[in-house]
TORKOL-4160 file (C-alpha; in steps of 0.2 Angstrom, whole numbers, padded with zeros to 4 digits, m for minus):
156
<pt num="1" X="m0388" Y="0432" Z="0039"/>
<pt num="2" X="m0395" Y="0426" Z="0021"/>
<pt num="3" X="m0386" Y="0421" Z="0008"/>
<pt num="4" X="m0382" Y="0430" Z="m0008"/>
<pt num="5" X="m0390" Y="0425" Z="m0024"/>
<pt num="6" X="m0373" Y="0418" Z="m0029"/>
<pt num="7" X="m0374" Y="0404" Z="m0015"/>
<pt num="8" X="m0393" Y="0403" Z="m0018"/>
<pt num="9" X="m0390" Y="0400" Z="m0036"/>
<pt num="10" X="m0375" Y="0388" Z="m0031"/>
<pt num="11" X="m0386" Y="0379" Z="m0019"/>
<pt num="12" X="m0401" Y="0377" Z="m0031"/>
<pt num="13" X="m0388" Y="0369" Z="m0043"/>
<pt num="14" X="m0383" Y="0357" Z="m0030"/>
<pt num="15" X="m0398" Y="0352" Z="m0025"/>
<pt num="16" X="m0405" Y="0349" Z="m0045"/>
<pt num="17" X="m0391" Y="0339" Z="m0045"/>
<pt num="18" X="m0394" Y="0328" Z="m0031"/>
<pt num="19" X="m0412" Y="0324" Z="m0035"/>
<pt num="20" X="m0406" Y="0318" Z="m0052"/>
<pt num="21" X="m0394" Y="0306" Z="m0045"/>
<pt num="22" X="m0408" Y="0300" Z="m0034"/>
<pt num="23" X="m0420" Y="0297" Z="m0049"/>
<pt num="24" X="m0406" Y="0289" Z="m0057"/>
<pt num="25" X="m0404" Y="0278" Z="m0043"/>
<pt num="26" X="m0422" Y="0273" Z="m0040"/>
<pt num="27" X="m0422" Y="0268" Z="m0060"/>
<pt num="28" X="m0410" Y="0257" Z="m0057"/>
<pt num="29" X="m0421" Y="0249" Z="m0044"/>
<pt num="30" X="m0435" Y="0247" Z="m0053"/>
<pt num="31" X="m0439" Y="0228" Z="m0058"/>
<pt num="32" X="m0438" Y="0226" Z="m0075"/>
<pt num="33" X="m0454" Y="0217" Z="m0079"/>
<pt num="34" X="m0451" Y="0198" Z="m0081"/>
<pt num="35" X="m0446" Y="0190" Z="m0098"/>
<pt num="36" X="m0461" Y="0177" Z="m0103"/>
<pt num="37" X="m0453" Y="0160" Z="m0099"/>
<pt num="38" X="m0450" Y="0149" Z="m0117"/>
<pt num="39" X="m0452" Y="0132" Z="m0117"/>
<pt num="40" X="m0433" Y="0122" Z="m0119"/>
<pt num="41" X="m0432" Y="0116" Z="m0137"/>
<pt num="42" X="m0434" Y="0098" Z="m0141"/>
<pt num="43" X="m0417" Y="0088" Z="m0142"/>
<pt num="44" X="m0417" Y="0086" Z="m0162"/>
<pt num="45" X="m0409" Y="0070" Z="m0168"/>
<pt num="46" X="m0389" Y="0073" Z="m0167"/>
<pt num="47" X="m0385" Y="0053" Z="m0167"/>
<pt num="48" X="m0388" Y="0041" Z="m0180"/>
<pt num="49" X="m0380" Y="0031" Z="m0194"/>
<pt num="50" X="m0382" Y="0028" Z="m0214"/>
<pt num="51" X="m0381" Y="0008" Z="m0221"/>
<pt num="52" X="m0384" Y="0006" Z="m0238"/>
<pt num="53" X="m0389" Y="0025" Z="m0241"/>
<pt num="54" X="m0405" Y="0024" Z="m0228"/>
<pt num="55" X="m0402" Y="0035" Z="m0215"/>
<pt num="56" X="m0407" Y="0031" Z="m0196"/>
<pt num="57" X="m0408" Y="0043" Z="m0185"/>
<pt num="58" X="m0406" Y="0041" Z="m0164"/>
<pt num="59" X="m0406" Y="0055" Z="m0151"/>
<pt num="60" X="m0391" Y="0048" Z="m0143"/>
<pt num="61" X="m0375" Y="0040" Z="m0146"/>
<pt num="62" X="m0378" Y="0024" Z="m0137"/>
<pt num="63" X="m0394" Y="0021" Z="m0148"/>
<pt num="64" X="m0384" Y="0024" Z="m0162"/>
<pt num="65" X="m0372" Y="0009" Z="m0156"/>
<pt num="66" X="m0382" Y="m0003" Z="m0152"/>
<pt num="67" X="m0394" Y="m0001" Z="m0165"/>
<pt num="68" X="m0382" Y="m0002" Z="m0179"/>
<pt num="69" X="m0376" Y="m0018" Z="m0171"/>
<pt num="70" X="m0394" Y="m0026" Z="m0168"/>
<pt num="71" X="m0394" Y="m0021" Z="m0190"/>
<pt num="72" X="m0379" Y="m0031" Z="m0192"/>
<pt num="73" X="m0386" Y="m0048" Z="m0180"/>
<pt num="74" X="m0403" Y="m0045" Z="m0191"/>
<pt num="75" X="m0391" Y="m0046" Z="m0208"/>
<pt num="76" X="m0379" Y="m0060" Z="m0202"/>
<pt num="77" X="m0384" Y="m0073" Z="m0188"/>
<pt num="78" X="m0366" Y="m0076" Z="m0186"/>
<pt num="79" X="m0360" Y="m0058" Z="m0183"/>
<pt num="80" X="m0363" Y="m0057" Z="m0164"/>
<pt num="81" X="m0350" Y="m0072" Z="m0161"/>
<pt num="82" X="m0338" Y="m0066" Z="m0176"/>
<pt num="83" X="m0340" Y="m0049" Z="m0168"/>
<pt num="84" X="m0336" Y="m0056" Z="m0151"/>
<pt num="85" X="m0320" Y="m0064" Z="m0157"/>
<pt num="86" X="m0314" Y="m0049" Z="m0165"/>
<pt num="87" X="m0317" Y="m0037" Z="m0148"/>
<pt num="88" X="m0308" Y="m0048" Z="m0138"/>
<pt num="89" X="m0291" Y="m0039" Z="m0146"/>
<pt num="90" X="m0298" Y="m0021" Z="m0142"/>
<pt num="91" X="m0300" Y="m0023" Z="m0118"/>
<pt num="92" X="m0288" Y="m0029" Z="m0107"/>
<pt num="93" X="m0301" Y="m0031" Z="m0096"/>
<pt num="94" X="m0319" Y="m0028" Z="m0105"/>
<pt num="95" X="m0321" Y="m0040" Z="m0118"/>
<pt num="96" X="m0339" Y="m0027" Z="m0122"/>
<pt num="97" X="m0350" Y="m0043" Z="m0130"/>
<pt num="98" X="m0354" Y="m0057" Z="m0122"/>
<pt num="99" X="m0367" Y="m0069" Z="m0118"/>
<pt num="100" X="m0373" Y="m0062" Z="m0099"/>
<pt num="101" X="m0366" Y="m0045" Z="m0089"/>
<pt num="102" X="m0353" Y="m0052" Z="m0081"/>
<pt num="103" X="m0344" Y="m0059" Z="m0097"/>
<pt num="104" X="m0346" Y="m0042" Z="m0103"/>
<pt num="105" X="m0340" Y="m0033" Z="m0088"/>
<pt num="106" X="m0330" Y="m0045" Z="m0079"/>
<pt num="107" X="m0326" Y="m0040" Z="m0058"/>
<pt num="108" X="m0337" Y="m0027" Z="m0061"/>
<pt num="109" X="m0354" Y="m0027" Z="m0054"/>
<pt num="110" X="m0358" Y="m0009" Z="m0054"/>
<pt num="111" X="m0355" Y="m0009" Z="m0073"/>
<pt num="112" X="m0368" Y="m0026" Z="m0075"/>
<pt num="113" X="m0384" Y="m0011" Z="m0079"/>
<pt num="114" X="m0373" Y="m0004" Z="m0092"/>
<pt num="115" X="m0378" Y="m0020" Z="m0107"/>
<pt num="116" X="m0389" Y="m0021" Z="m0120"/>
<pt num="117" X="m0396" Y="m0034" Z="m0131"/>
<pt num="118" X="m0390" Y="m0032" Z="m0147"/>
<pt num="119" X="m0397" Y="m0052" Z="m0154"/>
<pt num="120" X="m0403" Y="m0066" Z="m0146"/>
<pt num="121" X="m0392" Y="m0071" Z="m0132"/>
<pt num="122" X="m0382" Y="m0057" Z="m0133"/>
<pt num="123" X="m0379" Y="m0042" Z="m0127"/>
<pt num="124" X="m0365" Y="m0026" Z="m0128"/>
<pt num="125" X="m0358" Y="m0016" Z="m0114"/>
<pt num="126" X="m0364" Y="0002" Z="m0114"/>
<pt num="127" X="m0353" Y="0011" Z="m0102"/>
<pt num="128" X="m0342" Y="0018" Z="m0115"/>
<pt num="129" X="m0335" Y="0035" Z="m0121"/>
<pt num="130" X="m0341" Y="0039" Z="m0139"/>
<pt num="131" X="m0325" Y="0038" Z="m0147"/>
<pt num="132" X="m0324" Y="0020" Z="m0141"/>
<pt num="133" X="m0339" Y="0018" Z="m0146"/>
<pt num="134" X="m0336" Y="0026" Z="m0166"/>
<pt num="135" X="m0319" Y="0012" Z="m0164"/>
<pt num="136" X="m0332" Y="m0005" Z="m0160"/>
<pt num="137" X="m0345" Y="0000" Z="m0174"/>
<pt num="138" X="m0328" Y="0002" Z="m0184"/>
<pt num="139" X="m0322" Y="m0015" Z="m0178"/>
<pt num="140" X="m0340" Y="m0022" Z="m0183"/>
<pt num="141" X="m0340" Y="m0014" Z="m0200"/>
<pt num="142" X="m0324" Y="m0024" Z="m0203"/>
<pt num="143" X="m0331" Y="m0041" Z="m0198"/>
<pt num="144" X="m0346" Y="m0037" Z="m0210"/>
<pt num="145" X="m0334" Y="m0035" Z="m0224"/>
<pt num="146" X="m0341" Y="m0017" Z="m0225"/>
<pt num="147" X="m0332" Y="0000" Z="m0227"/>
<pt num="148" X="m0333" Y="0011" Z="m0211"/>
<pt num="149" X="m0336" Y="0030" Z="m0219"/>
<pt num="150" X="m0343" Y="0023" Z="m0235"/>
<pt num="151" X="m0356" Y="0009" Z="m0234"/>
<pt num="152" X="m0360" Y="0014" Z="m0217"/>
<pt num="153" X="m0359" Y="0032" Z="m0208"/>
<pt num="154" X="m0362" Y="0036" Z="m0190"/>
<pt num="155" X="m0363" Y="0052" Z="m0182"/>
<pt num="156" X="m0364" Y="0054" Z="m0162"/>
């Protein structure tokens, strides 16, 4: 027994039907070709500091610290030791300048990588959040008689 033309019609309907959803579905497996990889982009400068109206710009925010303070050594000899005295109020435990590491970062060993020089014979402890950073470089504003947010910015 053959079908009618209805079912025959009904059946060819289907069947256009199904080989639609199957080309859909084979679209969707087609690989889109691959995007041309793009090279990062560089790290522009988002650190740095203005003194005296000439800006310096640093890529990061411990650059910024300690080159401000290796400015201030360079403008008065006496600022690493008045500076020392003055951060000695900020730590319970860090004193954050001192003559060798383990000054710096007392009964902390793992810490002892984390100094740089900032003068001769001194150096400042690193391992420090930015906002503790922005509040020593306020700190060592003050000891050079200088207004933090006017005669010196910094942006980390």
């Amino acid at each position: 027994m053959l079908p009618d033309t209805a079912q025959l019609t009904q059946l060819q309907n289907q069947l256009a039907a199904l080989q639609r959803t199957i080309a859909g579905l084979q679209r969707g497996l087609d690989v889109p070709a691959p995007v041309p990889a793009t090279p990062p982009p560089t790290r522009s400068p988002q650190s740095g500091y203005r003194l005296f109206g000439q800006d310096f710009l640093t890529r990061f925010a411990k650059e910024t610290f300690v080159d401000l303070l290796r400015q201030f050594a360079e403008l008065e000899p006496k600022f690493p030791a008045r500076f020392q005295e003055a951060a000695r109020g900020i730590g319970r435990s860090r004193r954050y300048v001192g003559r060798t590491p383990q000054e710096v970062y007392p009964m902390k060993p793992g810490l002892w990588k984390h100094t740089e020089p900032f003068a001769p014979g001194w150096l400042v402890g690193t391992n420090e959040s930015d906002a503790k950073k922005r509040e020593l470089l306020k700190l060592a504003c003050q000891v050079m008689g200088l207004r933090s947010g006017r005669d010196v910015q910094v942006w980390m």
